[in-house]
C-alpha positions as CSV (number, residue, x, y, z in Angstrom):
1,X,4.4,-34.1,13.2
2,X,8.3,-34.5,12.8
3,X,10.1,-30.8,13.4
4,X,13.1,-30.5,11.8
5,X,16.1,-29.6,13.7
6,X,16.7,-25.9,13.3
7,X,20.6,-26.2,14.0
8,X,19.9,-23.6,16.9
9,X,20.3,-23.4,20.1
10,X,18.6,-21.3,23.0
11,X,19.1,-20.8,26.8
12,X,16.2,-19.2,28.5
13,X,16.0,-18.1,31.9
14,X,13.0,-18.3,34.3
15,X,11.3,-21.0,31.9
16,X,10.2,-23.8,33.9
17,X,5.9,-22.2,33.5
18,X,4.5,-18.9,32.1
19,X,6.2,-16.5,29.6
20,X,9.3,-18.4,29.7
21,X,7.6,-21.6,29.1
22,X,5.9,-20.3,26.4
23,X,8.5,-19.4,24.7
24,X,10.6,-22.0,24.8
25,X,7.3,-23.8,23.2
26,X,7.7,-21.8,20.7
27,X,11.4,-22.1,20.1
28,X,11.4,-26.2,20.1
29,X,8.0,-25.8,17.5
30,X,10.4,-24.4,14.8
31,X,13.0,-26.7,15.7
32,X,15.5,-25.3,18.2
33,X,17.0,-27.2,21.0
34,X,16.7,-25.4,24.6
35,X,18.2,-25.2,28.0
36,X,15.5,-23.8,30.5
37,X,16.6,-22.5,34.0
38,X,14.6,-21.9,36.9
39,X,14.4,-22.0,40.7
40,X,12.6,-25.3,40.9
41,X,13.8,-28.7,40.2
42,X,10.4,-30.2,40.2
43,X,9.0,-27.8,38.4
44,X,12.1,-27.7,35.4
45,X,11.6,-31.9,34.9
46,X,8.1,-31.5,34.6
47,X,8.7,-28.7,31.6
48,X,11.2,-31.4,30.0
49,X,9.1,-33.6,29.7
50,X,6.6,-31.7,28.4
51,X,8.6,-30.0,25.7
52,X,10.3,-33.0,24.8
53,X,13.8,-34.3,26.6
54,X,15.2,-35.0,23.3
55,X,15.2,-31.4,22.6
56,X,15.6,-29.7,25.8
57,X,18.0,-29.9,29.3
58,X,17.2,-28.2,32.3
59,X,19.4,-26.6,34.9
60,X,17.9,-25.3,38.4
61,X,19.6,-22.7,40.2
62,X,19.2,-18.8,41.5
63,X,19.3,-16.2,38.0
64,X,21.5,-13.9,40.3
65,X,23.5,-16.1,41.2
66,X,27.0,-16.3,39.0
67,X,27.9,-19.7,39.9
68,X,24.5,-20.5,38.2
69,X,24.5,-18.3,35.0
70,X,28.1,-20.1,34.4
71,X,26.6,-23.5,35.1
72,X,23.9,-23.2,32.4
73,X,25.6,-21.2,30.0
74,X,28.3,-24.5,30.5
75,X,25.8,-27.1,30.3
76,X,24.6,-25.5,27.2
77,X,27.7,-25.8,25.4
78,X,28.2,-29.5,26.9
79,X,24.9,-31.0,25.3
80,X,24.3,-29.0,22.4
81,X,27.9,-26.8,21.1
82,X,26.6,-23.8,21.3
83,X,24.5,-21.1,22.2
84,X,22.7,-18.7,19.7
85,X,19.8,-17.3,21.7
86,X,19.9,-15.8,24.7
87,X,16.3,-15.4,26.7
88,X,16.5,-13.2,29.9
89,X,13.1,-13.7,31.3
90,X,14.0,-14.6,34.8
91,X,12.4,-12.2,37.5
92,X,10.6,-11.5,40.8
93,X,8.2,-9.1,41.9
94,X,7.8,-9.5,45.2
95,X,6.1,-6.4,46.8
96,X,2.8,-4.4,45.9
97,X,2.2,-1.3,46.9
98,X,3.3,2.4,47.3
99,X,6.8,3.2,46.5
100,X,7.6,5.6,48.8
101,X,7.1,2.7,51.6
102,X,9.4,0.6,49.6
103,X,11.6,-1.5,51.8
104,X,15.3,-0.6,50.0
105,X,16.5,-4.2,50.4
106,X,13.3,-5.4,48.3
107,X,14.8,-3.0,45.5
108,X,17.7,-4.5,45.9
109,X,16.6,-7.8,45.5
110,X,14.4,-6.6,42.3
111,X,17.4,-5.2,40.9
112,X,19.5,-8.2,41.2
113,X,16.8,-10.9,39.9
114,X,15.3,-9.0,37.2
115,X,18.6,-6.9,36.0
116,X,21.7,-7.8,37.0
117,X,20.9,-11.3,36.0
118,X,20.5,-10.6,32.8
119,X,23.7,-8.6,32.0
120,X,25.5,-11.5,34.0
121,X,24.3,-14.3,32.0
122,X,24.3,-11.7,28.4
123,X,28.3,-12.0,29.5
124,X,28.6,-16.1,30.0
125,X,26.7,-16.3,26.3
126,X,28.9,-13.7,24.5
127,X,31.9,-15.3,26.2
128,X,31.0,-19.1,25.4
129,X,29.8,-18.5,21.9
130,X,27.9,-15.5,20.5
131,X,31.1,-13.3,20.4
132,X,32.5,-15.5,17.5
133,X,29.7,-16.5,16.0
134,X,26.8,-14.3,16.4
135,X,23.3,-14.6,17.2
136,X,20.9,-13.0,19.1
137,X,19.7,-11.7,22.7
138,X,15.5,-11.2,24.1
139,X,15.5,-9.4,27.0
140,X,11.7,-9.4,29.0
141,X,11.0,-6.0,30.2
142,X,7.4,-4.7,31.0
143,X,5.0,-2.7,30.2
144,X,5.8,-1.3,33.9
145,X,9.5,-0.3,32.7
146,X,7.8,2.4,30.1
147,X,5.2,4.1,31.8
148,X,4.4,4.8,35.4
149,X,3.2,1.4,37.5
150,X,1.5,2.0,41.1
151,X,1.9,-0.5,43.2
152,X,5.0,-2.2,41.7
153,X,7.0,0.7,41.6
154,X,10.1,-1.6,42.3
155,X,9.2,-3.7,39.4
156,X,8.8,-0.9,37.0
157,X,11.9,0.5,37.9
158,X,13.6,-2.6,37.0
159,X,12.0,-3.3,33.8
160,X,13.1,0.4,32.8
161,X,17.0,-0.8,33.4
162,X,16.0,-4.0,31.5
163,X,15.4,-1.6,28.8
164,X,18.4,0.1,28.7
165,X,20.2,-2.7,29.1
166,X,18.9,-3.4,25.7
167,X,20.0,-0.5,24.2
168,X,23.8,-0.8,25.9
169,X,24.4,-4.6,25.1
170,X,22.5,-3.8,21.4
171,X,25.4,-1.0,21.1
172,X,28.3,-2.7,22.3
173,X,27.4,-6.5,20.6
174,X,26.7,-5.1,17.5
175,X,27.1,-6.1,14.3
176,X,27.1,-10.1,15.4
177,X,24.9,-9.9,18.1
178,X,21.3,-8.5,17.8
179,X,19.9,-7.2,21.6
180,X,16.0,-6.3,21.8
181,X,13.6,-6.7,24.5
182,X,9.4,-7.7,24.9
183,X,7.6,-5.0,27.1
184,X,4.1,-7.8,27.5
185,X,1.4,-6.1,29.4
186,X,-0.6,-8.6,31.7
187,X,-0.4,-11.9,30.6
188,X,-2.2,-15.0,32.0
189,X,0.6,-16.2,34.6
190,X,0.9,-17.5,37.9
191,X,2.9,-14.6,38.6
192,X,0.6,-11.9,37.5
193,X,-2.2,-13.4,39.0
194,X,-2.6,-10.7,41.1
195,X,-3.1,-8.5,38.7
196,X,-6.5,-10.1,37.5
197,X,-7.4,-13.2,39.5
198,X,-10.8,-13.0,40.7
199,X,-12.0,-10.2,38.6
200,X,-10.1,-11.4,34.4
201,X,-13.1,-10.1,32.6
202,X,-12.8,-6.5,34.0
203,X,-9.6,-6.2,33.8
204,X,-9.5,-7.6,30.4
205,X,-12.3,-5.5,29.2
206,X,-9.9,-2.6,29.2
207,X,-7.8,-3.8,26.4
208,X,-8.9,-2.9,23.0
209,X,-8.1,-6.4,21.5
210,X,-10.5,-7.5,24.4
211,X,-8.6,-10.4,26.4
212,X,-5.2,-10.8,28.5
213,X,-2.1,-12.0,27.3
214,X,-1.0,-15.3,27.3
215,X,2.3,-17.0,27.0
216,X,2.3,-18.3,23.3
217,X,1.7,-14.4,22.2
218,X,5.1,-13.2,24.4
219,X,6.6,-17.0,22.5
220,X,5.5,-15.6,19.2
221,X,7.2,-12.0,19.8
222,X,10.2,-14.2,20.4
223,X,10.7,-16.4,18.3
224,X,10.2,-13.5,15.9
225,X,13.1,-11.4,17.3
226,X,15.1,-14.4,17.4
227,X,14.6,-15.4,13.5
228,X,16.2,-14.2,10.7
229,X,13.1,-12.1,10.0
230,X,14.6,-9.5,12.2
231,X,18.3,-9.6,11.3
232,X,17.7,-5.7,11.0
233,X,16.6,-4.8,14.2
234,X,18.1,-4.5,17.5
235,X,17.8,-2.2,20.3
236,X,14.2,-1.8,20.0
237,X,11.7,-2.6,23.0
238,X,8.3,-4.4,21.4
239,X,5.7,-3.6,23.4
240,X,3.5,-6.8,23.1
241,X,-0.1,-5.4,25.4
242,X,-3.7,-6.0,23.2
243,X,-3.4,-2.5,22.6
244,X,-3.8,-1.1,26.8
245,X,-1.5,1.7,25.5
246,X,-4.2,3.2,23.4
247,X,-6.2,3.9,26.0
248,X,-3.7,6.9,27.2
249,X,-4.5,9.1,24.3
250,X,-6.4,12.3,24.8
251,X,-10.7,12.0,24.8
């Protein structure tokens, strides 16, 4: 089936598999053309050509680096004219355990993947296009960045920021651009494999809607956020988890 061309364009972050994948799945479904970035070169070409090269570039490079986030947002603007969407799923998580042993260099590193990437390429986009002419911003934060998270404590704490970053960019953008952010609980990655590789059907058992996430439902939440379905809501954090948070209520 033929899609027909949106007249949109989106740059997402960290899209080469996974969330980030899926949702720029979903964004070339309704019709928008998409630059995906990501570490890995084979990797990114492999995505293309799934997706479909007449519809989407890819750039490899480091999120937290600046020299990259100007590349892409550059590239962008070369092969399409302009950048409406802005997806900030990029991030690491590469220690599991007990925070108090945290090595403060891993933070660091957390913090610079997972945040400051994100409000560095949030800047290129407004810069390049969204300050003139609108449009909108998905930032992926976590389940971990709104309640307490053992064991990726470093994580959490970074998806917390990725949260207010939200709410900071949401206030200062406003009224042309639209800022909100996707708190997924587990979801069926490579990276989260950890999480419930070797043991899914536990793990899954505790969610009320019975299963784990998977990509296409954080591509969904997305593509919602960046339709005009939602051109009244920014600053707000959906929390996108098969209904894990219910379990916290009392009895």
């Amino acid at each position: 089936m033929t899609v027909q061309d949106s007249g949109k364009v989106a740059l997402i972050t960290g899209a080469s598999r996974g969330i980030g994948y899926g949702i720029a799945e979903a964004l070339v479904a309704r019709g928008d053309r998409v630059c995906i970035t990501g570490r890995g070169e084979d990797a990114l070409k492999e995505a293309v050509e799934k997706l479909g090269s007449d519809r989407v570039i890819a750039i490899a490079g480091k999120a937290h680096d600046e020299a990259h986030q100007a590349a892409a947002v550059e590239r962008t603007m070369e092969a399409f004219g302009r950048v409406d969407f802005l997806v900030n799923n990029a991030g690491t998580n590469p220690v599991f355990g007990p925070i108090a042993e945290l090595d403060l260099n891993v933070a660091r590193k957390v913090y610079e993947t997972n945040v400051i990437s994100a409000l560095g390429f949030a800047q290129q986009t407004w810069k390049a296009w969204q300050k003139d002419n609108g449009g909108a911003i998905v930032n992926i934060a976590s389940v971990a960045g709104v309640s307490a998270s053992p064991f990726v404590g470093a994580y959490g704490m970074s998806k917390a920021a990725m949260v207010n970053l939200t709410l900071q960019l949401a206030h200062e953008f406003a009224p042309v651009v639209r800022v909100n952010s996707i708190a997924p609980a587990v979801v069926r990655t490579k990276f989260a494999a950890a999480l419930y590789e070797g043991r899914e059907a536990e793990v899954a058992a505790a969610y009320p809607l019975g299963r784990l996430g998977v990509p296409a439902d954080i591509g969904g939440a997305a593509a919602f956020l960046t339709s005009s379905q939602s051109d009244w809501i920014t600053g707000q954090t959906l929390v996108v988890d098969g209904g894990i948070f219910l379990n916290a209520g009392v009895g």
